[in-house]
C-alpha positions in Angstrom: -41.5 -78.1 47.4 -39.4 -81.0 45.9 -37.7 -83.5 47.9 -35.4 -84.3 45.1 -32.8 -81.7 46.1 -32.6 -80.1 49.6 -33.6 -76.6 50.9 -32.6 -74.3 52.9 -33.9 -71.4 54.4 -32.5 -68.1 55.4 -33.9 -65.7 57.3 -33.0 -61.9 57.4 -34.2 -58.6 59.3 -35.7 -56.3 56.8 -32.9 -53.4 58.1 -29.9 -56.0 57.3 -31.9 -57.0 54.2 -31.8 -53.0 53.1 -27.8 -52.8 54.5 -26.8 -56.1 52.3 -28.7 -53.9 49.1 -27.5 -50.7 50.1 -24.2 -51.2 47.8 -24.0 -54.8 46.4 -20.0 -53.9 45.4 -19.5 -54.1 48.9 -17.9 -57.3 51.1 -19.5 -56.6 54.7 -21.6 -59.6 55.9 -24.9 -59.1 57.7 -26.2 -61.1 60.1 -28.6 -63.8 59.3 -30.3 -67.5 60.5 -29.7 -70.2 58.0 -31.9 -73.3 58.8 -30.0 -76.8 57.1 -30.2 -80.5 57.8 -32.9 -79.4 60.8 -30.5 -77.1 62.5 -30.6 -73.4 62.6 -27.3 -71.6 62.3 -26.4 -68.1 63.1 -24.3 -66.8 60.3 -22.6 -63.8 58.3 -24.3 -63.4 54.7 -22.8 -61.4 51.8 -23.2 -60.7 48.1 -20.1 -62.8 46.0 -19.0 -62.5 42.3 -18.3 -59.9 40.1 -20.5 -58.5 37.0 -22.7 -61.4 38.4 -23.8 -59.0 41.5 -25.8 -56.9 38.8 -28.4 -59.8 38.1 -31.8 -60.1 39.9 -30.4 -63.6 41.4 -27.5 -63.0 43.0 -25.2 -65.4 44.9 -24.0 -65.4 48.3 -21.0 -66.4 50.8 -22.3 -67.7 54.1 -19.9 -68.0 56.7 -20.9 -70.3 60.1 -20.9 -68.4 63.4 -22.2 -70.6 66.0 -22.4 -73.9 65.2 -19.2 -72.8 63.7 -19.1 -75.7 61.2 -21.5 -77.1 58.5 -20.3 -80.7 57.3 -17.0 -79.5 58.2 -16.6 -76.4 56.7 -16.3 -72.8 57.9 -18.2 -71.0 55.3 -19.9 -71.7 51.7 -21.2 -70.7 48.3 -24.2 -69.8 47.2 -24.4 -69.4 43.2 -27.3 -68.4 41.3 -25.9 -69.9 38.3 -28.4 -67.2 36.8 -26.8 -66.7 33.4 -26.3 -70.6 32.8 -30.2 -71.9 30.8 -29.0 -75.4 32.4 -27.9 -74.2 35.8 -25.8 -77.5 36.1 -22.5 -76.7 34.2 -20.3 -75.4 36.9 -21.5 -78.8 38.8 -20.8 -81.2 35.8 -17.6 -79.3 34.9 -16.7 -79.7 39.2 -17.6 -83.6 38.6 -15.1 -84.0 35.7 -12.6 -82.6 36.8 -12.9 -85.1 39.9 -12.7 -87.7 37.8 -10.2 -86.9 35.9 -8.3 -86.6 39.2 -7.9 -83.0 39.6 -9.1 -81.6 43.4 -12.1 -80.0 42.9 -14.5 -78.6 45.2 -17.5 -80.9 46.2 -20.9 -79.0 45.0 -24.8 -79.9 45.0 -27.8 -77.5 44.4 -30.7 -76.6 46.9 -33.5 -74.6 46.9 -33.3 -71.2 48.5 -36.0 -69.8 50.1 -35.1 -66.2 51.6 -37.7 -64.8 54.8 -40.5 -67.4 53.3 -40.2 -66.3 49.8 -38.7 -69.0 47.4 -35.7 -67.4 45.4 -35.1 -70.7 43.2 -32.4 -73.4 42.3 -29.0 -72.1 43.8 -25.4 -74.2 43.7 -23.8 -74.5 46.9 -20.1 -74.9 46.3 -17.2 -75.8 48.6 -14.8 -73.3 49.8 -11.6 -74.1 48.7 -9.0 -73.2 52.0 -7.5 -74.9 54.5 -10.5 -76.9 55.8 -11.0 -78.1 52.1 -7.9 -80.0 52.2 -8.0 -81.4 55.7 -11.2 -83.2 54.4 -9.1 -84.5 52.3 -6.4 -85.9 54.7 -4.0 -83.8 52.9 -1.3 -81.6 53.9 -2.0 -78.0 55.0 -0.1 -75.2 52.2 -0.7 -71.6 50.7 -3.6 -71.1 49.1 -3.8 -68.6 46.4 -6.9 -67.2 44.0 -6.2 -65.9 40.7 -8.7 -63.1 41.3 -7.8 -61.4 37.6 -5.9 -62.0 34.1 -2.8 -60.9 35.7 -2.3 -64.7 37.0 -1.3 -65.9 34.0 2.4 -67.6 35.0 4.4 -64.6 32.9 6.4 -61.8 33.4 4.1 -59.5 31.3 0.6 -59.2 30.1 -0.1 -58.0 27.0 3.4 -57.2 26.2 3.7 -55.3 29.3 5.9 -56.0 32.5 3.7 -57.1 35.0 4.5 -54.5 38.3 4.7 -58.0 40.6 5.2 -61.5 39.7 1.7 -62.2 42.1 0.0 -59.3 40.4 -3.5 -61.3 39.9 -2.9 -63.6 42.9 -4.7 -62.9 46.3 -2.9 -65.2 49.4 -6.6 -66.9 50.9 -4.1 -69.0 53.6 -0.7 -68.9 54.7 1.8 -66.2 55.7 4.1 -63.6 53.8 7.3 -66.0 53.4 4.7 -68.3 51.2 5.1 -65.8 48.5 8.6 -66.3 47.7 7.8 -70.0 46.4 5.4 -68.4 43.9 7.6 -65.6 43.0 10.2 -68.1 42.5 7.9 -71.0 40.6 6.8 -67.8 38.6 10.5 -66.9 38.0 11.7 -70.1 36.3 8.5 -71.0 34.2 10.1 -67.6 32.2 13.9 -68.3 32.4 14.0 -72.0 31.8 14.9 -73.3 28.9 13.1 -76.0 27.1 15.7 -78.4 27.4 15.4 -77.8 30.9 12.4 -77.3 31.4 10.7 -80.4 32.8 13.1 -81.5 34.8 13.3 -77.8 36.5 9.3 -77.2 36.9 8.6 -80.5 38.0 10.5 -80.0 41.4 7.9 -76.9 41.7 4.8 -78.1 39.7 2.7 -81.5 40.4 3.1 -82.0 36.4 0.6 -84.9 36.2 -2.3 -82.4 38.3 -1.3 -79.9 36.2 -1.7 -81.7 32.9 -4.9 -83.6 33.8 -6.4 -79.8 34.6 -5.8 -78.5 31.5 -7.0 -81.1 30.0 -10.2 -80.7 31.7 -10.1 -76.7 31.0 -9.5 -77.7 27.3 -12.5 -80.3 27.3 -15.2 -78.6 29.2 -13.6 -75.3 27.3 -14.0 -72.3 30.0 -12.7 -69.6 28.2 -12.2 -68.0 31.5 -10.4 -70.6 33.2 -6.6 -70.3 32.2 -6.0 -66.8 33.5 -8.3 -66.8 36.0 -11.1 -68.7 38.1 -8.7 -71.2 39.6 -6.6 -71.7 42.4 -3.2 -72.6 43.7 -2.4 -74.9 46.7 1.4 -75.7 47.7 1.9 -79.1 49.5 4.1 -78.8 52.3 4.9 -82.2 52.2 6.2 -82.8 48.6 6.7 -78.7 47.6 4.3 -78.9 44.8 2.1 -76.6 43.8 -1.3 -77.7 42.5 -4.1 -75.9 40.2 -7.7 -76.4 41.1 -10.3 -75.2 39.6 -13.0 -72.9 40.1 -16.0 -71.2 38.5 -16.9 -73.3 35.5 -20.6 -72.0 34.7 -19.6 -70.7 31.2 -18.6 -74.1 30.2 -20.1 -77.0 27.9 -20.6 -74.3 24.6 -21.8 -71.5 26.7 -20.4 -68.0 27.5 -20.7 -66.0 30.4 -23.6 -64.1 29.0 -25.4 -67.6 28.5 -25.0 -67.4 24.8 -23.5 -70.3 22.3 -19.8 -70.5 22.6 -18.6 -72.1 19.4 -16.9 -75.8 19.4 -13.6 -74.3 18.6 -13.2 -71.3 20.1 -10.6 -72.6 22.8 -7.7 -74.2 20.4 -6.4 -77.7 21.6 -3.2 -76.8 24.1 -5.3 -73.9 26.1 -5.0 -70.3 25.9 -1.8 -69.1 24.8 -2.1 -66.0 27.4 -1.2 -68.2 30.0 2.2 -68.8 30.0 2.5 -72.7 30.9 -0.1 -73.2 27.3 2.2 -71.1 26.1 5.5 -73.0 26.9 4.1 -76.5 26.4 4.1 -77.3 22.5 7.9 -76.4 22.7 8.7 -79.1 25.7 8.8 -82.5 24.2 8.4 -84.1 27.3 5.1 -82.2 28.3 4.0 -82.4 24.6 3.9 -86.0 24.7 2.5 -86.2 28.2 -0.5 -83.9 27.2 -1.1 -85.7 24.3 -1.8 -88.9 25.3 -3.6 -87.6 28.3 -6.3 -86.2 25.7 -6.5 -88.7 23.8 -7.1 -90.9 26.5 -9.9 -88.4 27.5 -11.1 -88.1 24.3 -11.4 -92.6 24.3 -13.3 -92.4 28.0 -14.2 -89.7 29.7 -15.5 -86.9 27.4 -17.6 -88.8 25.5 -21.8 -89.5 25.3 -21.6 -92.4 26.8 -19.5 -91.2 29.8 -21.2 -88.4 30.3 -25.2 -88.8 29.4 -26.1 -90.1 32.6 -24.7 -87.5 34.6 -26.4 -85.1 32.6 -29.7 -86.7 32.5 -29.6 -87.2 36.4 -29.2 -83.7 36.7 -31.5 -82.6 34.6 -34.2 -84.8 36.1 -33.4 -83.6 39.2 -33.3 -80.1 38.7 -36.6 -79.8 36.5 -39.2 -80.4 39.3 -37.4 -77.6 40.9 -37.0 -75.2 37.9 -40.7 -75.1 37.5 -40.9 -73.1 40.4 -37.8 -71.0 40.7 -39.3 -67.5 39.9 -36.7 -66.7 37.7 -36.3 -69.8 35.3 -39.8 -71.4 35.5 -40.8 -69.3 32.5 -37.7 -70.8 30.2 -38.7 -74.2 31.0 -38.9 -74.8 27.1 -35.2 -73.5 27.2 -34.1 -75.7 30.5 -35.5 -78.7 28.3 -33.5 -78.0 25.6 -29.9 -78.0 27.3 -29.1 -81.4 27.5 -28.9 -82.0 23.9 -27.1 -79.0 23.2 -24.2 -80.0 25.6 -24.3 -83.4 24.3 -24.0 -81.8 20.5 -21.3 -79.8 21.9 -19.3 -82.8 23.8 -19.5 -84.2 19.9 -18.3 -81.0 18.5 -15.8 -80.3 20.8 -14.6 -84.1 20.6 -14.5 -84.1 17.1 -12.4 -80.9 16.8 -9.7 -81.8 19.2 -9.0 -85.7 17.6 -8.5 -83.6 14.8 -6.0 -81.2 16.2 -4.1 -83.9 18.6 -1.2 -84.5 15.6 0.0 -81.3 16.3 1.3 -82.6 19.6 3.6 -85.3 18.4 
């Protein structure tokens, strides 16, 4: 086995193993031993994701029983990554977004190996909850996922009245009375008006979070990511909400189903389904803001020479590994390949916005 990335191993009994198959739709953990870092931990191990349960490699949320903790958190992700050829874009998309100064969960791939039997290159990803930002020496606050395309900021979705303001918002941390800052922040994105509406949604929005996310969503281009897979964290300390964000495999000129996404597909200001892309072009203020934020992107951060090493790195890390995960070791020709395509596509991609950014000024 490599040394190049870590692995852990998880051990199951073959009657849990059958109750965690029994129906992969359902939540329930099983018990399980997961050995780390030398230790053995007793933990609760379920299936994660959506459509993604229906692949052959499917990912996992571990939760810490005794020790309780595991570098300071309570529980983790375990993502196959299975539909992605590179299996490093949800980790380079994670990495940008930290440097463009966005909280983003901290992520690294291991090797799985399941009751002695090797099940390949998985992505272990941060939980974002309450732990996540007391790492961070930061204030605890509500945390909310957007678990579906109803979390899209508006008052309707497509053209019709949404039955709840948090219809596509599931509370992870906090209580009840949280919800009325979101039903309220919801509220005035719709009934301010443009003249007033910086001034108004920056006493409920971190505006330069918010901007410096989107324009990592717009960059990285996750057609996925404006209406859903990301979350929301209010900061009890200055009353801001914040968007993090989450799930970024289908990223870099892929789709979901692993196929080529097109350079173009996601136009410049985001997707106009969510409500804040929506609103943006007509604020001056935010217009401007954006702007320059991109194009300052554009100058430093998404660019070749930015961004080869970190690909290269991973790359060279992962291949050792790939050659023996069962289920990619046969596409080696294709994991080979994937660098050049998301460098062709940071080109692309570059290329098109510069020449959309006059439509901001």
């Amino acid at each position: 086995m490599s040394d190049l990335i870590p692995s852990y191993f998880l051990i199951i009994e073959e009657g849990d193993l059958e109750d965690l198959r029994s129906n992969i739709w359902i939540d329930d953990p099983v018990p399980a031993y997961l050995q780390a870092k030398d230790v053995t931990y007793d933990v609760d191990i379920s299936y994660r994701g959506s459509y993604t349960r229906n692949f052959r490699k499917r990912s996992y949320r571990i939760v810490f029983i005794e020790p309780e903790r595991y570098d300071g958190a309570r529980e983790i992700h375990l993502n196959a990554e299975y539909r992605d050829p590179s299996l490093m874009r949800n980790k380079l998309s994670l990495d940008f977004f930290q440097d463009m100064g966005v909280l983003s969960p901290n992520s690294q791939h291991v090797n799985l190996i399941r009751n002695d039997s090797l099940k390949g290159v998985y992505l272990q990803l941060e939980s974002v909850d309450d732990l996540f930002f007391k790492k961070r020496n930061l204030p605890s606050g509500p945390i909310y996922y957007a678990v579906n395309n109803n979390a899209n900021f508006s008052l309707t979705r497509e053209e019709k009245p949404k039955k709840s303001l948090l219809a596509g918002y599931k509370r992870m941390f906090g209580n009840e009375s949280d919800d009325d800052f979101l039903h309220d922040f919801i509220n005035k994105v719709n009934t301010t008006p443009p003249s007033k509406f910086y001034d108004e949604i920056s006493q409920h929005l971190n505006m330069d979070t918010f901007l410096r996310w989107l324009v990592g969503a717009v960059c990285t281009m996750n057609n996925d990511g404006f209406t859903h897979n990301y979350a929301l964290y209010r900061n009890s300390e200055t009353s801001l909400f914040e968007i993090l964000p989450w799930d970024y495999d289908a990223t870099w000129g892929r789709k979901v189903d692993g196929g080529i996404m097109r350079y173009d597909y996601v136009p410049p200001g985001g997707k106009m389904n969510n409500q804040l892309c929506f609103l943006l072009p007509k604020v001056p203020e935010l217009r401007k803001l954006y702007r320059d934020l991109l194009e300052e992107t554009l100058e430093t951060k998404f660019t070749i020479n930015y961004l080869e090493d970190k690909v290269m790195s991973l790359h060279e890390s992962l291949r050792p590994n790939v050659l023996l995960d069962p289920y990619k070791k046969r596409k080696i020709e294709i994991f080979d390949g994937e660098p050049e395509i998301i460098f062709q596509f940071i080109r692309d991609r570059s290329r098109y916005l510069r020449e959309h950014l006059a439509k901001f000024n």
